[in-house]
C-alpha positions in Angstrom: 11.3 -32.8 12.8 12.2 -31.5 9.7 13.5 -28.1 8.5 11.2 -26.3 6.0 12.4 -23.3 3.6 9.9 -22.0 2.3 10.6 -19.1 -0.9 9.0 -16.3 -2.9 11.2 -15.4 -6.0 12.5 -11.8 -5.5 9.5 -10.2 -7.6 6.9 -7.5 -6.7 3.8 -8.5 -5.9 0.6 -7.3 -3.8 -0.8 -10.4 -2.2 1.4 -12.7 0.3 1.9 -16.1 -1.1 -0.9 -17.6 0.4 -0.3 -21.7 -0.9 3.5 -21.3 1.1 0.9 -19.6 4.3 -0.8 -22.7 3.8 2.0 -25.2 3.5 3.8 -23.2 6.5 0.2 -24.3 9.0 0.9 -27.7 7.3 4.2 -27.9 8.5 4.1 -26.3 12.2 1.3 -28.8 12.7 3.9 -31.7 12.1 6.4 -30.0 14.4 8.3 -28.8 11.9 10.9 -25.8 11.9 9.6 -23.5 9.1 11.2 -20.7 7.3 10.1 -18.3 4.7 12.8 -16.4 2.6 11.7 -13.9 -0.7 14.7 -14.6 -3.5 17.8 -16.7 -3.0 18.4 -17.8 0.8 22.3 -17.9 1.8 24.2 -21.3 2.3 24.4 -20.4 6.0 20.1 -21.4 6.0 20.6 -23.7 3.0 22.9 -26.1 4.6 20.4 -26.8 7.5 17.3 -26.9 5.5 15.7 -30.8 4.7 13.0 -29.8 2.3 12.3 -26.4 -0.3 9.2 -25.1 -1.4 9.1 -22.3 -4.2 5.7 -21.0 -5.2 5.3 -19.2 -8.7 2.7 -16.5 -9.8 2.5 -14.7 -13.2 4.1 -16.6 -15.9 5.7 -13.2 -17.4 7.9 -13.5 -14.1 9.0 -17.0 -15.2 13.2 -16.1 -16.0 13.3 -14.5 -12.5 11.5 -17.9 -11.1 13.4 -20.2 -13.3 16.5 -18.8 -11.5 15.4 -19.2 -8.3 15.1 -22.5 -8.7 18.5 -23.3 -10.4 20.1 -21.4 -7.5 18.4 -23.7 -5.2 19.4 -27.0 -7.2 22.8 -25.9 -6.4 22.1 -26.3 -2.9 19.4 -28.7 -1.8 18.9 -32.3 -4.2 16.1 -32.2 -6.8 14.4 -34.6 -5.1 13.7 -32.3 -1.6 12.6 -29.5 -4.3 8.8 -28.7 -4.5 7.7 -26.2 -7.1 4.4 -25.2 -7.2 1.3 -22.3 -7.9 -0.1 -20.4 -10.6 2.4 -20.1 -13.4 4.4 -24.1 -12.7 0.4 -24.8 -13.4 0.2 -23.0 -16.3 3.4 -23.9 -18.0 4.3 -27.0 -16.4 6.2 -28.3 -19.8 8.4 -25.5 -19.5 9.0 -25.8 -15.9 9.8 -29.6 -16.0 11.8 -29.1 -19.0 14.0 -26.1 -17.7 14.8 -27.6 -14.3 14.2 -31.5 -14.7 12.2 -31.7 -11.1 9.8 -34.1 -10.9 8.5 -32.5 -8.0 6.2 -29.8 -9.7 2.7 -29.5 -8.4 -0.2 -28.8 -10.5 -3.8 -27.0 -9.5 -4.4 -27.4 -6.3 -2.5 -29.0 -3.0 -6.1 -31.0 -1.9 -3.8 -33.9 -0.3 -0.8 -34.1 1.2 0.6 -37.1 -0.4 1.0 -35.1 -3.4 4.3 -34.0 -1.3 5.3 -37.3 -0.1 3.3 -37.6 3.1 0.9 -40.5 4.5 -1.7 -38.4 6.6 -3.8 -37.3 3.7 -4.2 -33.7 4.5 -6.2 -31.1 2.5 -3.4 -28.4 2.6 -5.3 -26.1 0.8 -8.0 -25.9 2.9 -5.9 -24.8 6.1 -5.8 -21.4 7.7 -3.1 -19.0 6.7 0.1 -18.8 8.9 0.4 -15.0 8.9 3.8 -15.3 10.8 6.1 -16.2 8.4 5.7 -13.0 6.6 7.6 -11.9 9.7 10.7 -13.9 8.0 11.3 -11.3 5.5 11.6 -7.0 5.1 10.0 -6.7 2.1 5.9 -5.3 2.9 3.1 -6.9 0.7 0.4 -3.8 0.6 -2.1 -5.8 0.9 -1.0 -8.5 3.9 -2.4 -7.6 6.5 -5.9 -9.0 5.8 -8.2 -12.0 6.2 -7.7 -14.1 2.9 -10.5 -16.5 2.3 -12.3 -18.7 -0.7 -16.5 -19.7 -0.6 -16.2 -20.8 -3.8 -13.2 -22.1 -6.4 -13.3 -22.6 -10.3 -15.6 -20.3 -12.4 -18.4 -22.0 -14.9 -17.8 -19.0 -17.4 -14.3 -20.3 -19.0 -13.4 -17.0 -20.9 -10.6 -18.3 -22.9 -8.5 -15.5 -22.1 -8.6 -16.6 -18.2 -6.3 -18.6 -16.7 -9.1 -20.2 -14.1 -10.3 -22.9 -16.1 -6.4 -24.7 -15.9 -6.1 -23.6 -12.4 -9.7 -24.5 -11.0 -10.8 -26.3 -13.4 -14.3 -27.4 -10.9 -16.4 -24.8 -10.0 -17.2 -25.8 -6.3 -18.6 -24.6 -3.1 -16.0 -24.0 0.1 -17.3 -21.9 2.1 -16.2 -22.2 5.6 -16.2 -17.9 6.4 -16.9 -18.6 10.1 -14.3 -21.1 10.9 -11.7 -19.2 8.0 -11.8 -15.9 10.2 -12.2 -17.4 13.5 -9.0 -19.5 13.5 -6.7 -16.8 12.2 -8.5 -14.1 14.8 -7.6 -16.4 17.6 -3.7 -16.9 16.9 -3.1 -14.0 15.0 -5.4 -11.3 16.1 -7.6 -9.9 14.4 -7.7 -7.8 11.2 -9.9 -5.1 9.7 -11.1 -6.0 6.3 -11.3 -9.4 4.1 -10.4 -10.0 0.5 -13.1 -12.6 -0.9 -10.4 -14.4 -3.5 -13.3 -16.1 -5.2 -13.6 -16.0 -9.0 -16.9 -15.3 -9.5 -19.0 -15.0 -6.3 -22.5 -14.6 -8.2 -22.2 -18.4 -9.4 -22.3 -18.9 -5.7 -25.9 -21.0 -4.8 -24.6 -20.3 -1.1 -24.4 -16.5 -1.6 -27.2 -15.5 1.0 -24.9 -17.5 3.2 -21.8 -16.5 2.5 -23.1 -12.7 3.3 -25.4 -14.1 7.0 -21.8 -15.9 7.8 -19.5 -12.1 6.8 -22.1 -10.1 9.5 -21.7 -13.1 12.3 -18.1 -12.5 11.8 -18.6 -8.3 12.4 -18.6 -7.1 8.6 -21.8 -5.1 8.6 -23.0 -2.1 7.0 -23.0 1.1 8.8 -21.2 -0.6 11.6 -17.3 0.8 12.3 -16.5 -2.0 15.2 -12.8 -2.6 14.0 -10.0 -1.0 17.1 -6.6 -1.6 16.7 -5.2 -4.0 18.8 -2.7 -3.0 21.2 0.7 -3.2 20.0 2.5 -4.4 22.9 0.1 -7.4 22.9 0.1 -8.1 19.0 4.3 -8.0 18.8 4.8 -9.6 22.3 2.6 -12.3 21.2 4.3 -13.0 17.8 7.7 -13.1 19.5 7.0 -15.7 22.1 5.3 -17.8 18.8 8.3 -17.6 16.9 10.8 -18.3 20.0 8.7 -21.5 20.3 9.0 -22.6 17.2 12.7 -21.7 16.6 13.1 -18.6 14.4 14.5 -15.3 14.4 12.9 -12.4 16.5 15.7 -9.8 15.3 13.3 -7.7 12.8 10.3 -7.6 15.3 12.0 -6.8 18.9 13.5 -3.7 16.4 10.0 -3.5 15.5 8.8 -3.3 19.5 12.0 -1.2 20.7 10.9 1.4 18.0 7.4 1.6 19.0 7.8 1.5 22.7 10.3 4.4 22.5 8.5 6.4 19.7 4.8 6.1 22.0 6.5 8.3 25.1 5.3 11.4 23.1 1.8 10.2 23.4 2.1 10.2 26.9 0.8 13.3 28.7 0.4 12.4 32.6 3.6 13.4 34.0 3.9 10.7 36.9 2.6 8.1 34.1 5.6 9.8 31.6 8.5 9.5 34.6 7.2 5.8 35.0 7.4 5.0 31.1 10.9 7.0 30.5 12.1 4.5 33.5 11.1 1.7 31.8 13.1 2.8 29.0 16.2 3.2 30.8 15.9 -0.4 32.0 15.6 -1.5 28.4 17.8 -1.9 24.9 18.0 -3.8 22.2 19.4 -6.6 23.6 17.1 -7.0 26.1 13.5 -5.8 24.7 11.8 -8.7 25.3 12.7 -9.6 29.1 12.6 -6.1 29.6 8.7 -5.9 28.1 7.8 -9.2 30.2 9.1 -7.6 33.0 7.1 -4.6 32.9 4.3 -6.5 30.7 1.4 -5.1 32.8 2.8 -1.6 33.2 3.4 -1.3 29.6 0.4 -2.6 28.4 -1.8 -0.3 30.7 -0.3 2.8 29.7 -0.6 2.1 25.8 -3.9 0.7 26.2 -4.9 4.0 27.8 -3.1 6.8 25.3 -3.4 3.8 21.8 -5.3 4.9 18.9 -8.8 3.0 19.9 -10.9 4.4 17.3 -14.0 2.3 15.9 -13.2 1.7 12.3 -15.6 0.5 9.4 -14.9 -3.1 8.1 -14.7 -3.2 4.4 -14.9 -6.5 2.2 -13.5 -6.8 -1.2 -14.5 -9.2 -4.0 -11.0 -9.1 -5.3 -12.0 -10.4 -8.9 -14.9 -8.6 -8.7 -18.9 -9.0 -10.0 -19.7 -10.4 -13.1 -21.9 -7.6 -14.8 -24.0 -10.2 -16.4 -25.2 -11.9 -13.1 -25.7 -8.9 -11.2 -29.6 -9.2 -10.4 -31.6 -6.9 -8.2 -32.4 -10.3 -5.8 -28.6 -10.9 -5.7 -27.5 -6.7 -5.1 -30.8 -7.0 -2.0 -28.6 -9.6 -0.3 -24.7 -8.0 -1.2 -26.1 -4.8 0.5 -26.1 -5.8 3.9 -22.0 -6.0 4.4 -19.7 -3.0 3.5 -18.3 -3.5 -0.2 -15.4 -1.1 -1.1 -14.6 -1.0 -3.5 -17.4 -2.6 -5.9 -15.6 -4.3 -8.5 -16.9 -4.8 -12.1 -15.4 -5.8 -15.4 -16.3 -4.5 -18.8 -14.1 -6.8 -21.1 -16.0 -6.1 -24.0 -18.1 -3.4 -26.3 -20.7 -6.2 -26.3 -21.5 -5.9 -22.7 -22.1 -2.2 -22.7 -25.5 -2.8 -21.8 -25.1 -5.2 -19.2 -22.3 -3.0 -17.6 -24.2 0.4 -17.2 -27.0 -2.1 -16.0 -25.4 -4.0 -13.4 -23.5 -0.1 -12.3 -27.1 1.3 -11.8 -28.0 -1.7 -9.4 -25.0 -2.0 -7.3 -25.2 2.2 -7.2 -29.2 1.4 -5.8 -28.1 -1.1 -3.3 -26.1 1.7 -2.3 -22.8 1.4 -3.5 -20.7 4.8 -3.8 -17.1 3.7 -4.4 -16.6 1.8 -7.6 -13.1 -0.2 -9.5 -13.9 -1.3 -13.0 -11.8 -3.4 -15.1 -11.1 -2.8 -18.3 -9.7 -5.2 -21.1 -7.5 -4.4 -24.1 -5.3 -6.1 -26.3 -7.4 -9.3 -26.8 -10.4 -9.1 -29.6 -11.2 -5.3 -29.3 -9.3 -2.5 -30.9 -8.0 0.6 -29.9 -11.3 2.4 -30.6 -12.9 0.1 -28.1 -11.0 0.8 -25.3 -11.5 4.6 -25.6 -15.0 4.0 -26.0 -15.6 1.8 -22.7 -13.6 4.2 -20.8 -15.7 7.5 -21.9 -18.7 5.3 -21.5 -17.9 4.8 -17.7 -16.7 8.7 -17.2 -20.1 9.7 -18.7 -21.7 6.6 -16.4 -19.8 8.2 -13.3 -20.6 11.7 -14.2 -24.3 11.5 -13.4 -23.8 10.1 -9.4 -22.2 13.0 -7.8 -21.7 10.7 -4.6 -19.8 7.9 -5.8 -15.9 7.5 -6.2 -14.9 5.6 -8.8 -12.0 4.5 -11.2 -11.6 2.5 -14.1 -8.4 0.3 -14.8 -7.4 -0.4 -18.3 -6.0 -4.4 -17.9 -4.0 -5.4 -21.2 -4.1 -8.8 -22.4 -1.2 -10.8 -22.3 -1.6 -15.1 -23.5 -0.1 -17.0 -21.0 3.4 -17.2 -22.2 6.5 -16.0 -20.2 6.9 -12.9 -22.3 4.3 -9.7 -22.1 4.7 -8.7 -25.8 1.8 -9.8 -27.4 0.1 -7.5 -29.9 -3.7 -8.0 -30.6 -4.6 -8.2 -33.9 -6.0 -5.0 -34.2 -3.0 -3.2 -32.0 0.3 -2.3 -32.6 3.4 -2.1 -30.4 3.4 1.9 -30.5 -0.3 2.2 -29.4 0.2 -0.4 -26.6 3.2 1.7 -25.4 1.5 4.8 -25.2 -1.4 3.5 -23.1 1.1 2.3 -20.7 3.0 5.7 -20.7 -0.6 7.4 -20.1 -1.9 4.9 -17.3 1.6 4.8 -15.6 1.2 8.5 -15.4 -2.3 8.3 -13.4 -0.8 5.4 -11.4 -2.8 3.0 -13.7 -6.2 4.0 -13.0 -8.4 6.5 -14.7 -10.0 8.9 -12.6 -14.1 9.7 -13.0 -13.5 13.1 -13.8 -14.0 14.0 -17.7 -11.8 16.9 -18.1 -9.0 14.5 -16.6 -9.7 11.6 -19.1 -10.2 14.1 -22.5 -6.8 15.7 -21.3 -5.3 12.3 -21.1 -7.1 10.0 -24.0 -8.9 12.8 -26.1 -12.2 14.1 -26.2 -12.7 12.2 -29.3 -11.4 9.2 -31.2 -9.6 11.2 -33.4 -7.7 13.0 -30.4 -6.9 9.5 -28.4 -5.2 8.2 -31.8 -3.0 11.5 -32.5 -2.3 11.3 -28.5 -1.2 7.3 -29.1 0.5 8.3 -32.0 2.8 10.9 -29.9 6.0 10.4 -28.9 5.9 8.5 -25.6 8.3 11.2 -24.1 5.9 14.0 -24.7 2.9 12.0 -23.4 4.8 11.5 -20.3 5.9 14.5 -19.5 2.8 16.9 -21.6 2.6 20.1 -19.4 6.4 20.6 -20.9 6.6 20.0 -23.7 3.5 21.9 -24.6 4.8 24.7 -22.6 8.1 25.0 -25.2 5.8 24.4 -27.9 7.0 20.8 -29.4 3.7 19.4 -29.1 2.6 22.0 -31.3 4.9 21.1 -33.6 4.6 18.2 -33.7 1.0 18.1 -34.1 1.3 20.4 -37.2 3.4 17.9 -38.7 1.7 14.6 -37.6 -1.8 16.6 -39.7 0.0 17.0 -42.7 0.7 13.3 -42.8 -1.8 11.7 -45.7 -3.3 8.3 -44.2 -1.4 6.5 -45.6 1.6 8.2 -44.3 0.4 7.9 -40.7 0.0 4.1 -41.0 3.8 4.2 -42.2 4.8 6.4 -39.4 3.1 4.1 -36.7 5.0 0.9 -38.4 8.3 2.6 -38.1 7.6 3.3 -34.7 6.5 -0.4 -34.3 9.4 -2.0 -35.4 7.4 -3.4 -38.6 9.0 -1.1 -41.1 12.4 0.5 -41.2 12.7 4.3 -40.5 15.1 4.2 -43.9 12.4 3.5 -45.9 10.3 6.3 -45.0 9.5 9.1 -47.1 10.3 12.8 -46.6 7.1 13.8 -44.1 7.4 10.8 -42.4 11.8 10.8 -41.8 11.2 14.8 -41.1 8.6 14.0 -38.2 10.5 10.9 -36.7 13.0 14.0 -35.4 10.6 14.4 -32.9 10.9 10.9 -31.4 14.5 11.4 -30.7 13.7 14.2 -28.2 13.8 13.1 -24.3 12.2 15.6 -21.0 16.9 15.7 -20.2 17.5 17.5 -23.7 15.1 20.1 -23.1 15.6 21.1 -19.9 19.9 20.9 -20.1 19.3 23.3 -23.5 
């Protein structure tokens, strides 16, 4: 038996790392003791750990990854170091240059004896082991859902996607039925299922893939999702973790809490006075005896005073429809599960047509809640990205019965740095859409007196509103209220052409403010001015 750490780097991230769920099945199926950690795991684990695996996502989180694994070198010998995922893929050079492991896996883990063993085991084709995410505090928002692939690789190859290095084969895998089954019978079930594909509609298997989703309860119209019981879920996941070694600390806190938190629900007295004397027989210490003591009481009373509501199932094509294979054929067969949000991408001014076409199909296969995707940054300029976001708000305005936002996505190359400037932007203008969208919480909402108060009814409005100081963007309601903006706006239209181009260099770092001429170094005052000065005058 060996000892298996398996580790996250301390980032953010939405998604559990789902190769290291994969490796962890891998692993328990060998006998092996497994343990997940996020960041940098203390010598007291280290010095009992055989063997490391460290996954890696975006490459812009490379110096924070890099680390990670230096800290680990310190510990465990290079050669019982396995480094692996999306960005070691994408810049293996870097990876094998900056840490001198050989062990640094590529693509996909299709066979085992890519990490030294003999039985020849398609690792990535195994179920997900939800309970390591147990291991750790932090909460992925989206965890607690089925993960599954019918398809990997995408024929398109957009050259700024990463897919065509990662899955470079565009193949079928769709094994829905057996994907959902598995994890429903050791880890309970779960409500909705995020389709990772890359482009579904390339999918011959499509009619399929949607027959398999209803077998497996995901149907239209249909809430038949409860809650499982709690008692059941946490009991269960204890016992699984006692038998195979780890640490039940966090979830018998996590059972105490919710045992003595549920009395309130409780509203027979005789029932209450049995419950409140279960509790005095139980603490901390003893939560677990104490629950399979009283196992059948407990889980009697929950069951009968537990949220049991029916609850719609949703599925999500995380990467979302490609606009230009949307068909009516293909929307007749995508309309028989329950799709929230309907995802489409409008990367380019080119595919207008093909956008609002592919939005009035999923809308009459009777979709109402919409998330579109919006490139900037690569080939288009700033123009374009106004443009594609007022053409969706007028799209939107027309249904009356749809939700729907649209998500401005800047382009980055894949390098370990986020700074890139598209030829046709500049750092200023790329900092102000990020000021503006991290306002809204990155999305922009379908409403259009929301979007002209945050981009500008016109182009000539979303340029003076780039051109703004960043601090007045961010915080607008004030500092129009004391009249800066005003101000500021006076000056910024007495500026020639010429000296607005100047002024947005300066502010770029292309030109030094020194250099400027009178109306340009009397309107830079303004970009000194933060929400702290106004408010302490």
């Amino acid at each position: 038996m060996e000892r298996i750490l398996l580790v996250e780097p301390d980032y953010s991230n939405k998604y559990p790392p789902l190769g290291l769920m994969k490796l962890a099945t891998y692993h328990k199926n060998r006998k092996d003791r497994v343990e997940f950690y996020k960041g940098k795991a203390p010598y007291t684990i280290l010095n009992k750990i055989d063997r490391v695996y460290i996954t890696t996502l975006f490459t812009f989180y490379y110096d924070i990854t890099i680390e990670t694994v230096k800290y680990y070198q310190d510990y465990i010998d290079n050669n019982n170091i396995f480094v692996g995922g999306i960005a070691s893929t994408l810049l293996y050079d870097d990876f094998k240059n900056d840490t001198n492991l050989e062990n640094i896996i590529t693509g996909q883990l299709t066979c085992s004896s890519r990490i030294g063993y003999s039985d020849n085991i398609n690792i990535d084709s195994l179920p997900l082991d939800y309970d390591i995410l147990d291991d750790i505090s932090y909460e992925y928002p989206s965890g607690d859902n089925f993960f599954i692939y019918t398809t990997r690789g995408c024929p398109r190859r957009c050259e700024f996607c990463a897919v065509s290095t990662l899955e470079p084969k565009f193949k079928e895998t769709n094994h829905i039925i057996s994907q959902i089954t598995e994890i429903r019978d050791k880890f309970g079930d779960k409500r909705n299922v995020l389709i990772m594909d890359n482009n579904i509609l390339f999918s011959s298997k499509l009619h399929e893939t949607i027959d398999d989703l209803n077998a497996m309860g995901f149907q239209k119209n249909t809430p038949n999702y409860i809650y499982p019981n709690p008692i059941d879920i946490l009991l269960k996941k204890i016992i699984r973790r006692k038998n195979n070694g780890n640490v039940t600390i966090k979830l018998e806190h996590v059972l105490y809490e919710f045992i003595c938190n549920f009395k309130s629900k409780i509203k027979n007295f005789d029932t209450l006075s049995e419950y409140e004397n279960i509790i005095k027989d139980m603490n901390i210490s003893n939560v677990v005896d104490t629950v399979l003591k009283y196992r059948d009481n407990l889980f009697t009373i929950v069951e009968k005073y537990r949220y049991k509501k029916s609850l719609q199932r949703y599925v999500d094509f995380n990467q979302g429809a490609d606009a230009r294979l949307l068909t009516t054929a293909k929307m007749n067969i995508l309309k028989n599960i329950p799709i929230k949000p309907f995802r489409l991408a409008y990367d380019n001014i080119e595919e207008t047509e093909s956008y609002f076409a592919a939005f009035e199909i999923a809308y009459d296969g009777g979709v109402r809640h919409f998330s579109n995707y919006i490139l900037y940054n690569y080939d288009d300029k700033p123009e374009d990205l106004w443009t594609r976001l007022h053409n969706s708000i007028i799209m939107f305005e027309v249904k009356s019965d749809i939700q729907a936002f649209s998500f401005p996505m800047k382009y980055a190359p894949l390098k370990k740095s986020r700074e890139y400037v598209g030829d046709y932007w500049n750092k200023k203008f790329l900092s102000a859409i990020n000021v503006v969208i991290n306002v809204t919480n990155g999305s922009v909402a379908k409403e259009k007196d929301f979007f002209y108060k945050a981009f500008g009814s016109n182009i000539a409005e979303y340029r003076k509103i780039l051109t703004m100081p960043n601090e007045f963007i961010k915080h607008r309601f004030l500092f129009e209220e004391n009249g800066l903006i005003n101000q500021w706006e006076t000056a910024y239209l007495s500026l020639t052409q010429e000296e607005k181009v100047i002024l947005i260099e300066i502010l770029s770092g292309e030109r030094l403010a020194q250099d400027a001429c009178h109306a340009v170094a009397d309107i830079l005052k303004y970009y000194r001015i933060t929400k702290h000065m106004v408010l302490s005058q």
